[in-house]
Backbone and ligand atoms as CSV (ligand in chain L), in Angstrom:
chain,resi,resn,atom,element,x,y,z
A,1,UNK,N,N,0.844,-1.202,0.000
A,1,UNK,CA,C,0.000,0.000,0.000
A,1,UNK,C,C,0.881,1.255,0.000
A,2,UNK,N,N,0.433,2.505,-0.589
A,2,UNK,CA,C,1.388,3.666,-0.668
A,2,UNK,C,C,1.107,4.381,0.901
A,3,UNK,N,N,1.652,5.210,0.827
A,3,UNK,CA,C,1.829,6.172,1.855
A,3,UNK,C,C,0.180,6.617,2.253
A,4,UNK,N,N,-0.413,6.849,1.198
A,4,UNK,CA,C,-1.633,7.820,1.386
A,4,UNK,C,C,-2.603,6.511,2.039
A,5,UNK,N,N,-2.599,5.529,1.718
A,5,UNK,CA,C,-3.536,4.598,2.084
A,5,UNK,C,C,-3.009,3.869,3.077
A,6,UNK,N,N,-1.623,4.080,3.332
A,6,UNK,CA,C,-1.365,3.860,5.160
A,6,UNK,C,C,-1.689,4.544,6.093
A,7,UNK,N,N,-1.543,6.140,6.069
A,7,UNK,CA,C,-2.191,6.831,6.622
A,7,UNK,C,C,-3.500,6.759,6.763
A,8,UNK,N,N,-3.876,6.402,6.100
A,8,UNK,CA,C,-5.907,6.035,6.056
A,8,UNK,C,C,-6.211,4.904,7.137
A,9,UNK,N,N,-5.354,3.641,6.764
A,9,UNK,CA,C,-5.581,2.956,7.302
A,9,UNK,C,C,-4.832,2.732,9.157
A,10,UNK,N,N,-3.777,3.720,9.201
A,10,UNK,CA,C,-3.175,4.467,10.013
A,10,UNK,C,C,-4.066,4.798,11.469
A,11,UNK,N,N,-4.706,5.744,10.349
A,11,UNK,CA,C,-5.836,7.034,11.249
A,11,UNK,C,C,-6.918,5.914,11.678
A,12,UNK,N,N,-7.444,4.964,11.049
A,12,UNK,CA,C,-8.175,4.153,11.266
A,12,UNK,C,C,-8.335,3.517,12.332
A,13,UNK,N,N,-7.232,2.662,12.461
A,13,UNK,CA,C,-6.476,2.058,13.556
A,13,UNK,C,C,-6.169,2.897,15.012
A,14,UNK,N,N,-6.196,4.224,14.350
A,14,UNK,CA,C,-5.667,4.811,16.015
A,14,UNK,C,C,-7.157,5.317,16.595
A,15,UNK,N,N,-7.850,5.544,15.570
A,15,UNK,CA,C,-9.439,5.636,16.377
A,15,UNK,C,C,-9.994,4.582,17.078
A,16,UNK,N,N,-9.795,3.602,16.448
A,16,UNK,CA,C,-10.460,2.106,17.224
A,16,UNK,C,C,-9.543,1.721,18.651
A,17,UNK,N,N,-8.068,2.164,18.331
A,17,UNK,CA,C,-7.676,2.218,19.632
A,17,UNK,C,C,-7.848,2.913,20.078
A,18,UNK,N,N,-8.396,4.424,20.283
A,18,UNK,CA,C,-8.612,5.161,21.524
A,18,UNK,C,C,-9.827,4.869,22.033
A,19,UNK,N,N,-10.695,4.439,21.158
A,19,UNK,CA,C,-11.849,3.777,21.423
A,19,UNK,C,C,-12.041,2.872,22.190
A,20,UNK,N,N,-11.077,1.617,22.087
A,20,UNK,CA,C,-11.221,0.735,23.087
A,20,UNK,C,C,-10.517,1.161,24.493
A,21,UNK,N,N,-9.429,2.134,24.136
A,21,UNK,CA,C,-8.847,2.341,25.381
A,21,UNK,C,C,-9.887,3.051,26.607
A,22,UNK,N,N,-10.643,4.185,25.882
A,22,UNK,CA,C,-12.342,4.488,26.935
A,22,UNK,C,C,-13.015,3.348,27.344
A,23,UNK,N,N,-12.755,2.470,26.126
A,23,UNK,CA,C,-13.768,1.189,27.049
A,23,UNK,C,C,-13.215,0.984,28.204
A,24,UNK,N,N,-11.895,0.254,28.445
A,24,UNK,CA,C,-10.903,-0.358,29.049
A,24,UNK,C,C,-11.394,1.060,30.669
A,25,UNK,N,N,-11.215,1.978,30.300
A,25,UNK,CA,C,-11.137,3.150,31.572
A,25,UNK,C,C,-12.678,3.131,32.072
A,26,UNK,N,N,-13.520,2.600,31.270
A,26,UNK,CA,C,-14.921,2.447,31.507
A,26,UNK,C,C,-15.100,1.332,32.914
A,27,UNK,N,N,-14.296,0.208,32.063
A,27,UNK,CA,C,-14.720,-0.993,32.426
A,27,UNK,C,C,-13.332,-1.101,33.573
A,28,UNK,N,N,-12.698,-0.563,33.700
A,28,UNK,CA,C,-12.114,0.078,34.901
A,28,UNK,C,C,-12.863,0.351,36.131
A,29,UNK,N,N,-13.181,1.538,35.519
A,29,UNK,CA,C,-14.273,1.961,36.901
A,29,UNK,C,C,-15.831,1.644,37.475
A,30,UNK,N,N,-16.179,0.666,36.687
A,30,UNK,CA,C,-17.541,0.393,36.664
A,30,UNK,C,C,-17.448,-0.457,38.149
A,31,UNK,N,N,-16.247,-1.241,38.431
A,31,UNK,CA,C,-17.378,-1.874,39.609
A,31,UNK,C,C,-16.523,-0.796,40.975
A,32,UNK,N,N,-16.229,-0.097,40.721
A,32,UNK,CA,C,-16.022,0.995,42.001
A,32,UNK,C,C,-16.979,1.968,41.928
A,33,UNK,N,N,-17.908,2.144,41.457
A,33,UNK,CA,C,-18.473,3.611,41.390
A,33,UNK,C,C,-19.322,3.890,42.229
A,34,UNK,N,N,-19.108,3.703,43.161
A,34,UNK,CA,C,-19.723,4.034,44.330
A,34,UNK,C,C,-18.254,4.848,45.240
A,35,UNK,N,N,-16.887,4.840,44.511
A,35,UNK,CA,C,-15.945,5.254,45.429
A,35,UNK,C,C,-15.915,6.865,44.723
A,36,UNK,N,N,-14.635,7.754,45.551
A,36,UNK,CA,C,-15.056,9.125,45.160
A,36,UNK,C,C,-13.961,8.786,43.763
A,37,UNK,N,N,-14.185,10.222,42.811
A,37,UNK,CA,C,-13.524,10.089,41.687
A,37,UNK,C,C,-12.295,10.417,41.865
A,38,UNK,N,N,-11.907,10.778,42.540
A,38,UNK,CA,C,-10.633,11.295,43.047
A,38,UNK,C,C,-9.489,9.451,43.566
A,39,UNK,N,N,-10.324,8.598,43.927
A,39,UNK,CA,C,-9.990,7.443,44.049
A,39,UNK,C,C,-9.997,6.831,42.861
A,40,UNK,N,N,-11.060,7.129,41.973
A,40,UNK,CA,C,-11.171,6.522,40.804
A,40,UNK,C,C,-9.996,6.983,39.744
A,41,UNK,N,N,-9.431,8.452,39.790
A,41,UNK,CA,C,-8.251,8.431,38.548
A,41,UNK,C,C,-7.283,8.331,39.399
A,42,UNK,N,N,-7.452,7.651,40.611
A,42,UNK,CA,C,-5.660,6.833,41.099
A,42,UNK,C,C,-5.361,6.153,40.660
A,43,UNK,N,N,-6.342,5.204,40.868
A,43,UNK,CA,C,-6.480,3.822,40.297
A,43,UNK,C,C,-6.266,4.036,38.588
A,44,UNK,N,N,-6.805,4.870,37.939
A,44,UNK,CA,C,-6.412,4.734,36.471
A,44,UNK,C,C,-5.329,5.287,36.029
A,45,UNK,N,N,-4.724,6.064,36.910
A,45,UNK,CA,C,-3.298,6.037,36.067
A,45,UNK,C,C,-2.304,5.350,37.282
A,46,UNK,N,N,-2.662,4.039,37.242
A,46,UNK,CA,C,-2.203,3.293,38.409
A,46,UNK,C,C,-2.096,2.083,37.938
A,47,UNK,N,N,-1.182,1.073,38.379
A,47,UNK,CA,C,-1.002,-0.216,37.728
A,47,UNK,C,C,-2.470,-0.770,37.273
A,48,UNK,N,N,-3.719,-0.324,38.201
A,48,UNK,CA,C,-4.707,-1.329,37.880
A,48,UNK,C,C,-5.277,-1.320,36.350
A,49,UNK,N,N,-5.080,-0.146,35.724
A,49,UNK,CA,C,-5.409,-0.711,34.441
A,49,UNK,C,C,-5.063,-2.166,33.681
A,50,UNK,N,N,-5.481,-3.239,33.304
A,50,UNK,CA,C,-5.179,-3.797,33.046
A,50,UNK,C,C,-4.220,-4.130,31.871
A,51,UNK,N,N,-3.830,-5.209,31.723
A,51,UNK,CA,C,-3.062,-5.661,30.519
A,51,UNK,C,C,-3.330,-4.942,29.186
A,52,UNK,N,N,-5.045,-5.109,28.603
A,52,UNK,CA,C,-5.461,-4.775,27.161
A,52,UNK,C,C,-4.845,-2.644,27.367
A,53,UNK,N,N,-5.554,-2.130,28.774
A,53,UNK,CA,C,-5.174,-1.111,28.851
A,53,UNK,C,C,-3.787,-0.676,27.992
A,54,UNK,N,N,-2.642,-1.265,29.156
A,54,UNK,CA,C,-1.457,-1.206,28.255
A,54,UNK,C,C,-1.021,-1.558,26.820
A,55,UNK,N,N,-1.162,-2.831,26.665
A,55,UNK,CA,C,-1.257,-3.213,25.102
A,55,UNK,C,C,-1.865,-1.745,23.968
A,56,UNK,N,N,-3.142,-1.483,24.491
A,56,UNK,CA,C,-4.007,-0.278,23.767
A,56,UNK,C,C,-2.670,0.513,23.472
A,57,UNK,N,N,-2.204,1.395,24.804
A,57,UNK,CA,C,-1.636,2.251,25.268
A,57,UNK,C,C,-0.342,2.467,23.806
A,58,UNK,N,N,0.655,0.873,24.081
A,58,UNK,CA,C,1.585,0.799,23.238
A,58,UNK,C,C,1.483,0.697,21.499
A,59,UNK,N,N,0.122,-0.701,21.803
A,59,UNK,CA,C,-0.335,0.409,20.083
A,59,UNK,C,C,-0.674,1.661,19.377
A,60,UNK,N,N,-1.157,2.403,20.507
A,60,UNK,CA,C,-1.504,4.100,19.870
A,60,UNK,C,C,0.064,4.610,19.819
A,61,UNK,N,N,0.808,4.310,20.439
A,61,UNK,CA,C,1.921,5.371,20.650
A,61,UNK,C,C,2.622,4.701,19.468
A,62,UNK,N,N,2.606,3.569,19.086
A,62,UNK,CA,C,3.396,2.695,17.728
A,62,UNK,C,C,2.602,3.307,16.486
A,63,UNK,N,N,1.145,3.781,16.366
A,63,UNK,CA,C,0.747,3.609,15.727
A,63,UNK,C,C,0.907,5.720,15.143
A,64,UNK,N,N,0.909,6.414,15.974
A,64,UNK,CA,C,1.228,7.836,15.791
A,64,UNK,C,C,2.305,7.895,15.534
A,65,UNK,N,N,3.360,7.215,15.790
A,65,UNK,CA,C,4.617,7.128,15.555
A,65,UNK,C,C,5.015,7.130,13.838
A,66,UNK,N,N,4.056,6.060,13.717
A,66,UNK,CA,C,4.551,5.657,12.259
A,66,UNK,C,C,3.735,6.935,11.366
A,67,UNK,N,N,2.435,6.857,11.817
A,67,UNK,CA,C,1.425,8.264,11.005
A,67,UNK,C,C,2.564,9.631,11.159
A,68,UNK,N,N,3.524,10.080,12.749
A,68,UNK,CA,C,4.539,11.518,12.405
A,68,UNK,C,C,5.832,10.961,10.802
A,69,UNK,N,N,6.031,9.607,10.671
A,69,UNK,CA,C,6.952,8.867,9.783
A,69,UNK,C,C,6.635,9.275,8.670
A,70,UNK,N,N,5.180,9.162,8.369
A,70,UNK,CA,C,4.652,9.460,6.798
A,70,UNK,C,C,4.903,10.958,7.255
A,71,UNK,N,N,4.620,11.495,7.544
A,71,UNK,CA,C,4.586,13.391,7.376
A,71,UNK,C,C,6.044,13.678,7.250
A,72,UNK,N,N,7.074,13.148,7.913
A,72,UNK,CA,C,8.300,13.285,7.818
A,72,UNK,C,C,9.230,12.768,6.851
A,73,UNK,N,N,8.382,12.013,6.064
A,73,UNK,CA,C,8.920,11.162,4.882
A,73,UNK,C,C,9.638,10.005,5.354
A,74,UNK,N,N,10.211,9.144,6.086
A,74,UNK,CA,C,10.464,8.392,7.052
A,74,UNK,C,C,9.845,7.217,6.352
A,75,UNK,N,N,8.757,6.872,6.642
A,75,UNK,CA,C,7.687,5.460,6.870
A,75,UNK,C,C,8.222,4.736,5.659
A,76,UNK,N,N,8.152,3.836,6.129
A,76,UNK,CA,C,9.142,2.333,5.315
A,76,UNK,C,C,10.294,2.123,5.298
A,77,UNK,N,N,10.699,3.295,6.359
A,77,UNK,CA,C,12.293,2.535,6.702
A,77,UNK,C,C,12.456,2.607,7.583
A,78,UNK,N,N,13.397,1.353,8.148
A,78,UNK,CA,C,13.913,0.840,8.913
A,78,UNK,C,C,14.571,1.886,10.159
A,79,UNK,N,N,13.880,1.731,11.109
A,79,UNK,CA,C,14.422,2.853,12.307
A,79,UNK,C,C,16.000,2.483,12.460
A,80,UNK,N,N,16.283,1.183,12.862
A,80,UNK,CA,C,17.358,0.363,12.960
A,80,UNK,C,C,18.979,0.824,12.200
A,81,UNK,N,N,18.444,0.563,10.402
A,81,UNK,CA,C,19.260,-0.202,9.560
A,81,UNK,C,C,19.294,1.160,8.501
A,82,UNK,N,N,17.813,1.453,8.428
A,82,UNK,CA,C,17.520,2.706,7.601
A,82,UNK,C,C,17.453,1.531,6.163
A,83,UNK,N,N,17.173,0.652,5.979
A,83,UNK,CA,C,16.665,-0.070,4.990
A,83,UNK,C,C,15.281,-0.139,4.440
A,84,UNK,N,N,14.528,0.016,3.241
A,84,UNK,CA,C,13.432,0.097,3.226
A,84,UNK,C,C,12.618,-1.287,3.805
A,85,UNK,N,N,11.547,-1.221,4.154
A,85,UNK,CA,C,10.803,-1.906,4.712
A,85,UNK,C,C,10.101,-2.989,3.831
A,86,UNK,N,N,10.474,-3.672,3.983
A,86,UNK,CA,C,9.410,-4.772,2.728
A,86,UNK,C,C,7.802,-4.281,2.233
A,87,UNK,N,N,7.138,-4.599,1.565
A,87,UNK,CA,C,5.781,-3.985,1.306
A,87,UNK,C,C,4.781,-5.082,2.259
A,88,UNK,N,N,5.844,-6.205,1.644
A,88,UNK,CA,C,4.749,-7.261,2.077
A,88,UNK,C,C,4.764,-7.177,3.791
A,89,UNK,N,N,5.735,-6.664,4.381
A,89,UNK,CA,C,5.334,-6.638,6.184
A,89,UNK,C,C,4.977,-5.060,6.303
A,90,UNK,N,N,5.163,-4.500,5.421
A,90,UNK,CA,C,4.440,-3.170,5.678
A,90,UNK,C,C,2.618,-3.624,5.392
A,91,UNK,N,N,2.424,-4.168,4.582
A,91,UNK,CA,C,1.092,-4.524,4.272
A,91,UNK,C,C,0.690,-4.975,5.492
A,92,UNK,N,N,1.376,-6.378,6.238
A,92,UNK,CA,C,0.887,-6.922,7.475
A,92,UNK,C,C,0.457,-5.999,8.641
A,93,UNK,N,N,1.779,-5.058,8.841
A,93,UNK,CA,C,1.519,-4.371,9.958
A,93,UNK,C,C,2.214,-3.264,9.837
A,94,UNK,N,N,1.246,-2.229,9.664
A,94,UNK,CA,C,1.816,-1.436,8.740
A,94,UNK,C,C,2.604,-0.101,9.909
A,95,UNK,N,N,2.398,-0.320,11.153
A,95,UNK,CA,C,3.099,0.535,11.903
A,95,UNK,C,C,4.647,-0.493,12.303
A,96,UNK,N,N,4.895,-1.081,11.252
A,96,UNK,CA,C,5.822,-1.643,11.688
A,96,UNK,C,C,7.131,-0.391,11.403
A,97,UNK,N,N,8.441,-0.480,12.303
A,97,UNK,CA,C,9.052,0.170,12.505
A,97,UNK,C,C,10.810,-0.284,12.164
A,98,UNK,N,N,10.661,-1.620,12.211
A,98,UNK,CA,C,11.936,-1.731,11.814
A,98,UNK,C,C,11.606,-3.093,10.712
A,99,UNK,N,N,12.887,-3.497,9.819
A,99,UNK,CA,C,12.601,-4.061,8.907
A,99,UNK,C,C,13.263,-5.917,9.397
A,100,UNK,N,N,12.654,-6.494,8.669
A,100,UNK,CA,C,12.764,-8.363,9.316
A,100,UNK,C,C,13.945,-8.781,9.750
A,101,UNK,N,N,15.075,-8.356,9.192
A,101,UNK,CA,C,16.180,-8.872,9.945
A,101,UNK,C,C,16.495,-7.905,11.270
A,102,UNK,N,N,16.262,-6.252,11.332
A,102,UNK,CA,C,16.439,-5.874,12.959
A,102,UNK,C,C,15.676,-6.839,13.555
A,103,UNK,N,N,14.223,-6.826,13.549
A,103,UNK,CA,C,13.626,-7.815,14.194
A,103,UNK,C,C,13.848,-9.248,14.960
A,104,UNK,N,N,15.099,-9.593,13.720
A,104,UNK,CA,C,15.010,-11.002,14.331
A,104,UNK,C,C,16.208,-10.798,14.937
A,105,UNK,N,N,16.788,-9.478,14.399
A,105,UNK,CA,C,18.148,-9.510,15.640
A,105,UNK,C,C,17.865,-8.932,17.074
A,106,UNK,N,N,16.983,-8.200,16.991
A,106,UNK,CA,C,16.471,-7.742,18.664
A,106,UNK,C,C,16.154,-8.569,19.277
L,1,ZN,ZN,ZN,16.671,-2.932,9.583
């Protein structure tokens, strides 16, 4: 896919993750809500968010990362090596950041 239709599919991706990440802060606080809110955003910017929380967290920040890449001309290469990025693992995952052999050397 080119640049313009990564970004599409980019922007896409980072909506559905902020999306789920409200769920995640939803479904956070739902069985405390009877406590004050002041207890309630301890707890959320507090280990208890769970796992998907984080996961969310690290995909939005992977995923803006690569969307500042396209504006900077950047995207499809290799953070690493500075090698272009294959199409075919750019196709897979397209906030990918480094190219198959950094990968398998990290
Ligand atoms: Zn590389």
């Amino acid at each position: 896919m080119d640049n313009q239709q990564a970004k599409q599919f980019l922007s896409n991706k980072l909506k559905k993750l902020n999306y789920r990440l409200e769920e995640v802060k939803i479904d956070v606080r739902k069985p405390h809500s009877s406590d004050s809110s002041e207890m309630a955003q301890e707890r959320e910017n507090d280990e208890v968010i769970d796992a998907i929380g984080r996961k969310t967290r690290e995909e939005i920040s992977q995923v803006r990362r690569a969307l500042a890449r396209i504006e900077d001309g950047t995207y499809g290469l290799c953070q690493q090596c500075g090698q272009t990025i294959l199409d075919d693992r750019l196709d897979a995952l397209p906030e990918a950041t480094l190219c198959l052999s950094c990968v398998q050397l990290a």
